[in-house]
N, CA, C and O atoms as CSV, one atom per row, in Angstrom:
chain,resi,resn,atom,element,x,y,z
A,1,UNK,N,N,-7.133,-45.975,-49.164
A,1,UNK,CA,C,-7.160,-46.068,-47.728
A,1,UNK,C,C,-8.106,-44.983,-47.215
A,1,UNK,O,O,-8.032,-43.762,-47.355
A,2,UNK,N,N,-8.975,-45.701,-46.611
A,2,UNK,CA,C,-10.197,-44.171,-46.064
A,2,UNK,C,C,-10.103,-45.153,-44.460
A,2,UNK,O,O,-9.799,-46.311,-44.171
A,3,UNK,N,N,-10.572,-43.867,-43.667
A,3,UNK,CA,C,-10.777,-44.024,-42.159
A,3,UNK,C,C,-11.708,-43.040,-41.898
A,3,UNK,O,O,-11.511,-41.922,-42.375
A,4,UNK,N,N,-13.014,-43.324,-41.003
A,4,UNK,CA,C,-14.008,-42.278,-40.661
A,4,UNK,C,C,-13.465,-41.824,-39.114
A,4,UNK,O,O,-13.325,-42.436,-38.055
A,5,UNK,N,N,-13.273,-40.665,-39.476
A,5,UNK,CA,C,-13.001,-39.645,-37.829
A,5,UNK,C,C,-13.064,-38.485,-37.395
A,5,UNK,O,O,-13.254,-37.649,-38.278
A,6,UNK,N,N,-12.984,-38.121,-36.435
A,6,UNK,CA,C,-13.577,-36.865,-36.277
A,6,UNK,C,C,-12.313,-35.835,-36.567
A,6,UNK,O,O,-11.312,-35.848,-35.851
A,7,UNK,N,N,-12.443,-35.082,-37.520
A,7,UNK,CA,C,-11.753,-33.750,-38.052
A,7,UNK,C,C,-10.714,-33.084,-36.782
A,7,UNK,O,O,-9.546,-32.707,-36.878
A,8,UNK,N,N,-11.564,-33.103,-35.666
A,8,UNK,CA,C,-10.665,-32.696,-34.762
A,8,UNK,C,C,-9.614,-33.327,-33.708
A,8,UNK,O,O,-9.121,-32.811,-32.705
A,9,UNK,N,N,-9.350,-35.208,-34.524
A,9,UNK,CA,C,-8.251,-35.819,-33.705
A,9,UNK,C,C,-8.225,-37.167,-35.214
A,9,UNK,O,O,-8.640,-38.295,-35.478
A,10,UNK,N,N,-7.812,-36.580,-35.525
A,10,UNK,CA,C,-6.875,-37.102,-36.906
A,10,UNK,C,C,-6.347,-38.407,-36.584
A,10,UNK,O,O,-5.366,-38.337,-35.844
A,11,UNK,N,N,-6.744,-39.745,-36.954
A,11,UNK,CA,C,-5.952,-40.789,-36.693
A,11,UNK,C,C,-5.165,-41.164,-37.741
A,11,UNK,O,O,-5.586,-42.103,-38.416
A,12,UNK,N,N,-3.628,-40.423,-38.189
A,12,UNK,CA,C,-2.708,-40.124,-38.614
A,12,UNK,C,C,-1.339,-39.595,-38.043
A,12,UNK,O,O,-1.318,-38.971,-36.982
A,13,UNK,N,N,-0.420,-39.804,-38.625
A,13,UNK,CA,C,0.863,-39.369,-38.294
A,13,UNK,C,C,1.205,-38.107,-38.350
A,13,UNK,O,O,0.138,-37.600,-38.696
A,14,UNK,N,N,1.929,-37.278,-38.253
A,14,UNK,CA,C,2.376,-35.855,-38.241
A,14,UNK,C,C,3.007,-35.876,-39.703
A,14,UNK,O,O,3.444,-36.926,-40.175
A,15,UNK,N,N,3.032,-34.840,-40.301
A,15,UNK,CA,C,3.333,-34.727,-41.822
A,15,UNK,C,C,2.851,-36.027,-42.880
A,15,UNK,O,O,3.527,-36.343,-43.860
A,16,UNK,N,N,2.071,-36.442,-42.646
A,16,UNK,CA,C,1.634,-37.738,-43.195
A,16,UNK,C,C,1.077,-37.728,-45.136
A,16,UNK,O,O,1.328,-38.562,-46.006
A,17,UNK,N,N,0.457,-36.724,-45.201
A,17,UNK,CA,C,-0.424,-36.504,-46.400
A,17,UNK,C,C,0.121,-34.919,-47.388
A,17,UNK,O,O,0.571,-33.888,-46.889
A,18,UNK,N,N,-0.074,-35.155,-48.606
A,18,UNK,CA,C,0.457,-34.626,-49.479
A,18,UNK,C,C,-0.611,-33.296,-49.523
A,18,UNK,O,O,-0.072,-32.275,-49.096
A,19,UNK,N,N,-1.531,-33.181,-49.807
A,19,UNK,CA,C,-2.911,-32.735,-49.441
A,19,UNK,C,C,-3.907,-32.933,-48.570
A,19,UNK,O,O,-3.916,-33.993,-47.945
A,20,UNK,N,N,-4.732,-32.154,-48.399
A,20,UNK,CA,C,-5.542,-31.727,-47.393
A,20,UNK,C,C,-7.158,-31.164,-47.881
A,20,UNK,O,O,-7.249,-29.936,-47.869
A,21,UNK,N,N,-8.319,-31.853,-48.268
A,21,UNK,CA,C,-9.243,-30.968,-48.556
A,21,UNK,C,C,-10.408,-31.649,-47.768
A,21,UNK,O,O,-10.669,-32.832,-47.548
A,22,UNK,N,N,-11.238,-30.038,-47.294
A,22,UNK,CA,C,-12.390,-30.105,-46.761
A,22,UNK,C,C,-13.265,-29.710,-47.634
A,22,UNK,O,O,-12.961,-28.676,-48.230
A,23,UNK,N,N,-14.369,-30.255,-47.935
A,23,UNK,CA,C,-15.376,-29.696,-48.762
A,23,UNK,C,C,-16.928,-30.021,-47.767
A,23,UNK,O,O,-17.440,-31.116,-47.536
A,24,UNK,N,N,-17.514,-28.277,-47.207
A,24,UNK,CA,C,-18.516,-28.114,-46.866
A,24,UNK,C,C,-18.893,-29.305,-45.542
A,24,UNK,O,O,-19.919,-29.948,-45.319
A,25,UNK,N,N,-17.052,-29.221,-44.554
A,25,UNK,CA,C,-17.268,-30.249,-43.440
A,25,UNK,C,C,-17.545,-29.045,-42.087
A,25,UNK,O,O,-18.474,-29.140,-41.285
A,26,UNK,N,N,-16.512,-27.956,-42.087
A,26,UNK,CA,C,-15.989,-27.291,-41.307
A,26,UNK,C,C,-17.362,-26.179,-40.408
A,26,UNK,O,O,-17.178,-25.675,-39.300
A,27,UNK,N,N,-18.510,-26.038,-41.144
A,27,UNK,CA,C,-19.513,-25.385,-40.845
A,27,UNK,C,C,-20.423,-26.245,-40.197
A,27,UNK,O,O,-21.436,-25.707,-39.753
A,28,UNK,N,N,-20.252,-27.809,-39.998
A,28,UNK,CA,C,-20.731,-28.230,-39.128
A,28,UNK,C,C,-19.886,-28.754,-37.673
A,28,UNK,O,O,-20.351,-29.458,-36.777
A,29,UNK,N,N,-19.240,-28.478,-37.716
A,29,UNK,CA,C,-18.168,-28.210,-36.759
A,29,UNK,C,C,-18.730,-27.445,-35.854
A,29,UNK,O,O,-19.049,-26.378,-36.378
A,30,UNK,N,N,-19.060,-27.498,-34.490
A,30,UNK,CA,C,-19.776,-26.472,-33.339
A,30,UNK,C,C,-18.608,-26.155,-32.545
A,30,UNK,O,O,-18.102,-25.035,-32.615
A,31,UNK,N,N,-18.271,-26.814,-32.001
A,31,UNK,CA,C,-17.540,-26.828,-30.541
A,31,UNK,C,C,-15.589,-26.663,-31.555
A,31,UNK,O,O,-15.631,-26.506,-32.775
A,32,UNK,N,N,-14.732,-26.703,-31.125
A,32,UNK,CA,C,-13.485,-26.663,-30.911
A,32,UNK,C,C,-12.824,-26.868,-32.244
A,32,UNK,O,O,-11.959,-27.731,-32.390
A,33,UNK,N,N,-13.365,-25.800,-33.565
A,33,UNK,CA,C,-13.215,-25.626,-34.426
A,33,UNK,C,C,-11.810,-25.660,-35.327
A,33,UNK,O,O,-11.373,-26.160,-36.363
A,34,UNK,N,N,-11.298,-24.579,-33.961
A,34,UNK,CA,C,-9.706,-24.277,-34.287
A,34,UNK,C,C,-8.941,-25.662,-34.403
A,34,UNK,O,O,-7.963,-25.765,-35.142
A,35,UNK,N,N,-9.514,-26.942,-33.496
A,35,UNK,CA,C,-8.699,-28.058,-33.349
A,35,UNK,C,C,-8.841,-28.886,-34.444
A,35,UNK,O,O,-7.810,-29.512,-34.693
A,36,UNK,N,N,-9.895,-29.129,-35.281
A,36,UNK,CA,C,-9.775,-28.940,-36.711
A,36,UNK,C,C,-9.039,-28.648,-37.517
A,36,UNK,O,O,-8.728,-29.468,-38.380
A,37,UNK,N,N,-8.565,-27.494,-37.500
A,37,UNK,CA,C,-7.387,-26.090,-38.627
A,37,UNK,C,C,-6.418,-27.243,-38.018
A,37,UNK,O,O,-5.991,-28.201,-38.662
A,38,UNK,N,N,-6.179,-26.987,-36.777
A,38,UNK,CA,C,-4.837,-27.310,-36.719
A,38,UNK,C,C,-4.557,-29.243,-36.444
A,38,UNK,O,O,-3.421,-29.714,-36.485
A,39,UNK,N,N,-5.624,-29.988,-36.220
A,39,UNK,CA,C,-5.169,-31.337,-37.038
A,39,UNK,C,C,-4.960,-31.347,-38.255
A,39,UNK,O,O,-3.967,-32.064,-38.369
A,40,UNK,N,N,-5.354,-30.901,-39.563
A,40,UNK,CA,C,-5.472,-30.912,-40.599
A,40,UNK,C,C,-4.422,-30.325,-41.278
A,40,UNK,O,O,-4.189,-30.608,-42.453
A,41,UNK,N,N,-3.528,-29.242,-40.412
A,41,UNK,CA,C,-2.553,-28.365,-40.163
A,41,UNK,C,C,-1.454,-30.043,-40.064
A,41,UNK,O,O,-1.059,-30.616,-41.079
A,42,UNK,N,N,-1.262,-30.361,-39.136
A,42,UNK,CA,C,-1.034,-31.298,-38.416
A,42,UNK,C,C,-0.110,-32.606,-39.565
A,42,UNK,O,O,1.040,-32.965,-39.820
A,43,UNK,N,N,-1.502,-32.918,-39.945
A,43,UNK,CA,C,-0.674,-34.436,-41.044
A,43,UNK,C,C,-1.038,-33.559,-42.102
A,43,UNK,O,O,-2.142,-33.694,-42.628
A,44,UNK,N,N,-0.369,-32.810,-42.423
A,44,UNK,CA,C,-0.317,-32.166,-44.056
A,44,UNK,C,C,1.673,-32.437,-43.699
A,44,UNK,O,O,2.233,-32.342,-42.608
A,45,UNK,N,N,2.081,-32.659,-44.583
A,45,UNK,CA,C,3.410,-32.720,-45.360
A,45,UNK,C,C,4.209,-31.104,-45.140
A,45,UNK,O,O,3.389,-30.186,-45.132
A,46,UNK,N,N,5.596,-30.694,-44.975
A,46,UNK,CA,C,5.966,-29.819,-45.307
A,46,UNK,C,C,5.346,-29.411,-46.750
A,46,UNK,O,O,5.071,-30.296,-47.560
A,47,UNK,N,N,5.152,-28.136,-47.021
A,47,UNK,CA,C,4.848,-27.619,-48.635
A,47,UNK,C,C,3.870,-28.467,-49.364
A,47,UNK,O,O,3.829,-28.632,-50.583
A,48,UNK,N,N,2.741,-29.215,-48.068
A,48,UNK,CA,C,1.968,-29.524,-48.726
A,48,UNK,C,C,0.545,-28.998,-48.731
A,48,UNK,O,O,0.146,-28.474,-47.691
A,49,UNK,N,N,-0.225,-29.069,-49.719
A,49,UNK,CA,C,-1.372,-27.928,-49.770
A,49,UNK,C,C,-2.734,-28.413,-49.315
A,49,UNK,O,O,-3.288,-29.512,-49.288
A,50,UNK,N,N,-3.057,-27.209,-48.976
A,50,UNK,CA,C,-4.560,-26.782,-47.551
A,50,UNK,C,C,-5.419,-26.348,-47.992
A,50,UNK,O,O,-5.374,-25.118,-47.988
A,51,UNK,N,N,-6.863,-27.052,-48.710
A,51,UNK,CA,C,-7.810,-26.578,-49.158
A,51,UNK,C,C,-9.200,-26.824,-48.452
A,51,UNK,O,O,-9.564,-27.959,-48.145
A,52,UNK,N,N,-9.845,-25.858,-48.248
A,52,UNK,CA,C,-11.077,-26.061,-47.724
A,52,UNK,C,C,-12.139,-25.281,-48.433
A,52,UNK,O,O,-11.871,-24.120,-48.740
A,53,UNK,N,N,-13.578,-25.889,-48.798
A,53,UNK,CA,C,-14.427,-25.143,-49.437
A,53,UNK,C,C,-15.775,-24.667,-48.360
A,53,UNK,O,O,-16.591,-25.589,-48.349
A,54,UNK,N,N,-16.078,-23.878,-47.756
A,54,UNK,CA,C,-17.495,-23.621,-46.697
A,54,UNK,C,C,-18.233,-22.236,-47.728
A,54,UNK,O,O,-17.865,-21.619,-48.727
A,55,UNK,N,N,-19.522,-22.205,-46.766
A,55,UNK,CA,C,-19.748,-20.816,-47.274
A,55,UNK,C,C,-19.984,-20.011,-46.054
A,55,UNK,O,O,-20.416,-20.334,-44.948
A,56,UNK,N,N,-19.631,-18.999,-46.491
A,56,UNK,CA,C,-19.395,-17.775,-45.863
A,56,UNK,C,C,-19.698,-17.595,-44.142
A,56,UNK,O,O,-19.129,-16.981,-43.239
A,57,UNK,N,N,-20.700,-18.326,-44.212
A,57,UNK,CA,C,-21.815,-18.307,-42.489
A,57,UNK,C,C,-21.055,-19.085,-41.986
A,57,UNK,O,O,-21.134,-19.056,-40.758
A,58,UNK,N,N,-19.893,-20.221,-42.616
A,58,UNK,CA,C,-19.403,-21.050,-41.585
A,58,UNK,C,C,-18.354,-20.461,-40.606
A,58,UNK,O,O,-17.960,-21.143,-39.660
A,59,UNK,N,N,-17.771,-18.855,-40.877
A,59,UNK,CA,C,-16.875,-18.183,-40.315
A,59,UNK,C,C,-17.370,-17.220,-39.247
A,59,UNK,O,O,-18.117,-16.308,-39.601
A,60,UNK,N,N,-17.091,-17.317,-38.228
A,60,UNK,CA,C,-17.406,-16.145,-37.894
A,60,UNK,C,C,-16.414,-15.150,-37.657
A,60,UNK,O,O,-16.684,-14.143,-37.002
A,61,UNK,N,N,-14.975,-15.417,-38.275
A,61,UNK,CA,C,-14.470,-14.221,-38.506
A,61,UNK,C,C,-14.087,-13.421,-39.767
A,61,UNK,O,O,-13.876,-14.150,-40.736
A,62,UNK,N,N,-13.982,-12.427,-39.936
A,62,UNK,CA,C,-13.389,-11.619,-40.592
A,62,UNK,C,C,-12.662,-12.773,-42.272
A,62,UNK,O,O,-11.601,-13.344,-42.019
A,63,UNK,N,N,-13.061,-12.939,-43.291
A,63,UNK,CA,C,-12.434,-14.051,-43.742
A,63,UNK,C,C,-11.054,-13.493,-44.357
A,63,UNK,O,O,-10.039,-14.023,-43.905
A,64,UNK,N,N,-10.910,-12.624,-45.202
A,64,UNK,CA,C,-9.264,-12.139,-45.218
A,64,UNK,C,C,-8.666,-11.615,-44.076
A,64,UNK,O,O,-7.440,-11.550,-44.165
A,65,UNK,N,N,-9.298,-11.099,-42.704
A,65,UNK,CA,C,-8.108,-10.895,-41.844
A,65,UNK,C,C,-8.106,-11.793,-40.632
A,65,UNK,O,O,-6.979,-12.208,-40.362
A,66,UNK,N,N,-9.115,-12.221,-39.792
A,66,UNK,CA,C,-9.129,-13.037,-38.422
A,66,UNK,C,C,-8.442,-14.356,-39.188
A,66,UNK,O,O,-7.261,-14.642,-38.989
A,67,UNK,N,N,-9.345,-15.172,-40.131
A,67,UNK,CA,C,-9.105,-16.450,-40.288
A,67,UNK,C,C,-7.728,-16.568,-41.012
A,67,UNK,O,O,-6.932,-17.466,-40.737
A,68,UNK,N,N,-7.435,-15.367,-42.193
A,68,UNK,CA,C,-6.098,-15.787,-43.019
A,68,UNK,C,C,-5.071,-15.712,-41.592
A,68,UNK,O,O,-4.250,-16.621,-41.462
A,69,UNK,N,N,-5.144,-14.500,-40.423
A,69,UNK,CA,C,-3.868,-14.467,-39.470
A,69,UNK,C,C,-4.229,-15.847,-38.602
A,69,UNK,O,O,-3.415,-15.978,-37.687
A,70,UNK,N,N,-5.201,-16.885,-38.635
A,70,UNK,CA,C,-5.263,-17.942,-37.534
A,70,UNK,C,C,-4.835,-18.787,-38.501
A,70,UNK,O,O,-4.030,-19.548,-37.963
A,71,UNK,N,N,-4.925,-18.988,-39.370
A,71,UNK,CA,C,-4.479,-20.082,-40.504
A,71,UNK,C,C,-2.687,-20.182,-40.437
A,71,UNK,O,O,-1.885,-21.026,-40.035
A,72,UNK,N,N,-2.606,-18.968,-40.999
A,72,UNK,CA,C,-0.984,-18.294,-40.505
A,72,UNK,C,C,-0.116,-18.534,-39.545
A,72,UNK,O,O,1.103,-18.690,-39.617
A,73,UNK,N,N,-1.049,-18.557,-38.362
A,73,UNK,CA,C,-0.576,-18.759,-37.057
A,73,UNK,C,C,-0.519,-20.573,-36.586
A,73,UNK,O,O,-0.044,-21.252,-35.676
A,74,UNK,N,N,-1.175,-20.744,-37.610
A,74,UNK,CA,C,-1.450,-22.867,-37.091
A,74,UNK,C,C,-0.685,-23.437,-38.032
A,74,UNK,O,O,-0.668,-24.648,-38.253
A,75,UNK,N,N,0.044,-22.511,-38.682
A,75,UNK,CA,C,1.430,-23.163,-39.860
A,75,UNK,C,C,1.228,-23.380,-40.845
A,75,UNK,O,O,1.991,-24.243,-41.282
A,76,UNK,N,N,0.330,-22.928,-41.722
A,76,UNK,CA,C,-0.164,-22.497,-43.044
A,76,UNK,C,C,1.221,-20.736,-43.816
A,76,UNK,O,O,1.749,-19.823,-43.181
A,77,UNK,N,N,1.254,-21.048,-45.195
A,77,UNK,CA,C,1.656,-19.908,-46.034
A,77,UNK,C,C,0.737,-19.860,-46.680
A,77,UNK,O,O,-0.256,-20.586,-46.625
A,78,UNK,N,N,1.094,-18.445,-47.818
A,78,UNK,CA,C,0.632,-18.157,-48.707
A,78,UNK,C,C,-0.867,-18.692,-48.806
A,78,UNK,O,O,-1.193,-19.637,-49.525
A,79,UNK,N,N,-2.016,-17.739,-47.733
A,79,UNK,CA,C,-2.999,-18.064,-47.697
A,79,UNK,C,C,-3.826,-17.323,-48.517
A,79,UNK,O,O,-3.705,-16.112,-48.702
A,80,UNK,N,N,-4.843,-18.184,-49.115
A,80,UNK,CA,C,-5.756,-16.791,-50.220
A,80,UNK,C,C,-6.647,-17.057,-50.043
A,80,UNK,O,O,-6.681,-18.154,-49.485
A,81,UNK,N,N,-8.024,-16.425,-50.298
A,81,UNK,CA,C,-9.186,-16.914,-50.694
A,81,UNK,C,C,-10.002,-16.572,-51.694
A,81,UNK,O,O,-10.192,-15.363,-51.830
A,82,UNK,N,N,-10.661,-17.472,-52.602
A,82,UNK,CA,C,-10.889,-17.052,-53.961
A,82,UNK,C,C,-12.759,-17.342,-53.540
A,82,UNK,O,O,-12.987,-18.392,-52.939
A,83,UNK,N,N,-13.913,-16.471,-53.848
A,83,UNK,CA,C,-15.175,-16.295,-54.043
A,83,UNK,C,C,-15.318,-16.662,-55.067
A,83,UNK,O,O,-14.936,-16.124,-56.107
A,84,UNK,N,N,-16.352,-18.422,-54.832
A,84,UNK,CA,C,-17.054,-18.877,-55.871
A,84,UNK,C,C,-18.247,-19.399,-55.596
A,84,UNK,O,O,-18.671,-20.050,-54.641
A,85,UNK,N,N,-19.053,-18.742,-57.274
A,85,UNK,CA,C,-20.614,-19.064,-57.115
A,85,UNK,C,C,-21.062,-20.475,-57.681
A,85,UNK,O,O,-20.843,-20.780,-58.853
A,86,UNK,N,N,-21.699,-21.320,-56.789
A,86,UNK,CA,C,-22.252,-22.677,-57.410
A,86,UNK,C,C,-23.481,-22.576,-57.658
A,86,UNK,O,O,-24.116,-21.588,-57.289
A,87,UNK,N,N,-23.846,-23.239,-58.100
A,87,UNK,CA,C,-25.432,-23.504,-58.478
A,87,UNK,C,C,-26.135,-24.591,-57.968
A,87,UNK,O,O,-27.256,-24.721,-58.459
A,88,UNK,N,N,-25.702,-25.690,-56.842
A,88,UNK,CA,C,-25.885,-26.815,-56.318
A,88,UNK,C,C,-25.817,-27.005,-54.763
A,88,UNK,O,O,-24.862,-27.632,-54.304
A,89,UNK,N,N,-26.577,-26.605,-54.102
A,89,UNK,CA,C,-27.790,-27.518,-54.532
A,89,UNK,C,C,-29.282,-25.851,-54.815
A,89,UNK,O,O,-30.457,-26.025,-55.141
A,90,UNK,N,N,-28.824,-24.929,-54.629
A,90,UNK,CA,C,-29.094,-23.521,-54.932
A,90,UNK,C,C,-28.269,-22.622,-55.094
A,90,UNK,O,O,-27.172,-22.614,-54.534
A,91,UNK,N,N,-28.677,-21.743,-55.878
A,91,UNK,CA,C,-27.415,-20.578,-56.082
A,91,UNK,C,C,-26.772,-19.757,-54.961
A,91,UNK,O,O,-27.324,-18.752,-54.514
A,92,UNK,N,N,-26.002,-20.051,-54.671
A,92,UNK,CA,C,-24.986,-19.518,-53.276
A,92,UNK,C,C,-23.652,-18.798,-53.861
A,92,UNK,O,O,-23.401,-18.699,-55.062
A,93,UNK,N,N,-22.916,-18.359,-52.901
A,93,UNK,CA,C,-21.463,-17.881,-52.452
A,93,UNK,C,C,-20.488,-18.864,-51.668
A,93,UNK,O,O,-20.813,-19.263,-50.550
A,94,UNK,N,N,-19.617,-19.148,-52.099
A,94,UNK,CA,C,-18.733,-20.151,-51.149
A,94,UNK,C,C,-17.485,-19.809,-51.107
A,94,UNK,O,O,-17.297,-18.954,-51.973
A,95,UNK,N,N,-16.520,-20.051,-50.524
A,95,UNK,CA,C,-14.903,-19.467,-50.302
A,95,UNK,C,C,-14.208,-20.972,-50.102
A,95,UNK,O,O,-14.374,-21.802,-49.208
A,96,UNK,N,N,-13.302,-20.992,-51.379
A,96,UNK,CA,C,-12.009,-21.636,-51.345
A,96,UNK,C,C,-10.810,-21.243,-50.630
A,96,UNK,O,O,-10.060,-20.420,-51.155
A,97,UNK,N,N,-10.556,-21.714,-49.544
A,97,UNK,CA,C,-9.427,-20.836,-49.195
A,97,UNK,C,C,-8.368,-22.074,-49.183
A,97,UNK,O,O,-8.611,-23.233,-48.848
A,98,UNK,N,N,-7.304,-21.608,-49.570
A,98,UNK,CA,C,-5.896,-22.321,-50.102
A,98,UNK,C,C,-4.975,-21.791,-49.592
A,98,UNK,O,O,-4.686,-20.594,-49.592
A,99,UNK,N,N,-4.265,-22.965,-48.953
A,99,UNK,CA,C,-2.591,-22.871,-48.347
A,99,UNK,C,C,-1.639,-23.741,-48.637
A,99,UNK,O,O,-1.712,-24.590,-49.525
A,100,UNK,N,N,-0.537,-23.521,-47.753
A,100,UNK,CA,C,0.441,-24.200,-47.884
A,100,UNK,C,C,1.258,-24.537,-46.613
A,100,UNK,O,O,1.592,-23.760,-45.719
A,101,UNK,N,N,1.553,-26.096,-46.744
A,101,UNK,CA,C,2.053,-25.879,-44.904
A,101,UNK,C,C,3.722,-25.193,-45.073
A,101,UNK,O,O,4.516,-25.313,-46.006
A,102,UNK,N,N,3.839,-24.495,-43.845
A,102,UNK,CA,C,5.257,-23.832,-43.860
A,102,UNK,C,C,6.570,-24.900,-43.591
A,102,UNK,O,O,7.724,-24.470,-43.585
């Protein structure tokens, strides 16, 4: 089951999905970012897990303290973020950051 939509109004149910992953969507995101986090926040499952992959420029905050306390705050646990280097489509820096809904 796939549906094309915009990240920031989820055409889904509330706790709907077991998982959650963004890979290299969230940095093109301009305008109302946070509403993003928190659809995605949104139809994730109790205790179900929150992965997103960007690199670094897609934040403009602080990435262990602004974004882990807004993640926190939009109903995410046990937030981490792990620094990894790809080689595709050039050698970069990117951040996995992983949760869990509360």
């Amino acid at each position: 089951m796939s549906k094309k939509a915009d990240a920031r109004c989820i055409p889904y149910p509330n706790n709907f999905f077991d998982v959650v992953v963004a890979s290299f969507v969230l940095h093109m995101i301009y305008k109302n970012r946070d509403s993003a986090f928190k659809e995605m926040i949104r139809v994730l499952k109790p205790k179900g897990r929150f992965t997103i992959i960007e690199p670094p420029k897609a934040f403009k905050w602080k990435i262990n303290g602004d974004l882990k306390r807004k993640l926190e705050d939009f109903g995410l646990k046990n937030v981490k973020f792990t620094p990894i280097k790809i080689n595709y489509p050039k050698k970069r820096n990117v951040y996995a950051i992983y949760g869990e809904k509360k």
